[in-house]
Steps between C-alpha positions, in 0.01 A plus 500: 500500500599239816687613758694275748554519887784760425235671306674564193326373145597178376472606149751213339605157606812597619392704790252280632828205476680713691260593779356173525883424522500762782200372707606136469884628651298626783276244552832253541678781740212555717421103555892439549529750771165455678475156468846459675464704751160349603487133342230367478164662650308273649106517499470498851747821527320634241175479652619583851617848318144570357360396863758789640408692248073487630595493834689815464231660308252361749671692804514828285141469441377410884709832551270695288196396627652612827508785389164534446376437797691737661364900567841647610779308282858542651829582297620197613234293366556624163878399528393149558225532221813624271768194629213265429458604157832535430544157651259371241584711204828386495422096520247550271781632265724222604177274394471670200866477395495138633193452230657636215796309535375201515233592230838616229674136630742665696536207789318152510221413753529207640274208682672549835 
């Protein structure tokens, strides 16, 4: 027996109307209040977000090597280990999100 996203069986024509129903309404809700609060994404923003995104995970990364090469490791380096992963975890959530919305047609990418 299927199941769809809201995992319940789609045992009759009906129910799959109505939840394809459902997931087109929220299709048209999320791209009407994403696309107008950010318009249209342009390629270059998007990209400059993915280079943010591998800088950011760069820096975290130098920091644990650092690490390594260190015999007596200080509290205060592992805060700064922490805010640099943190740093990173979170745009590579933004990323992420920024992905999948684009991916479900949520906002338009544009040339410029």
């Amino acid at each position: 027996m299927a199941v769809n996203a809201f995992n319940i069986p789609e045992d009759d024509a009906h129910v799959r109307r109505l939840f394809q129903e459902i997931e087109h309404n929220i299709k048209t809700i999320n791209r009407e209040k994403i696309s107008a609060i950010t318009g249209k994404v342009s390629k270059e923003a998007f990209n400059d977000v993915a280079a943010t995104t591998a800088r950011l995970r760069a820096r975290y990364l130098a920091k644990v090597i650092e690490l390594e090469a260190s015999d007596d490791i200080k509290p205060s380096e592992i805060s700064t280990l922490r805010g640099s992963r943190l740093m990173y975890e979170e745009a590579l959530e933004g990323f992420s999100a920024l992905q999948h919305a684009l991916g479900r047609g949520y906002f338009d990418l544009s040339e410029n």
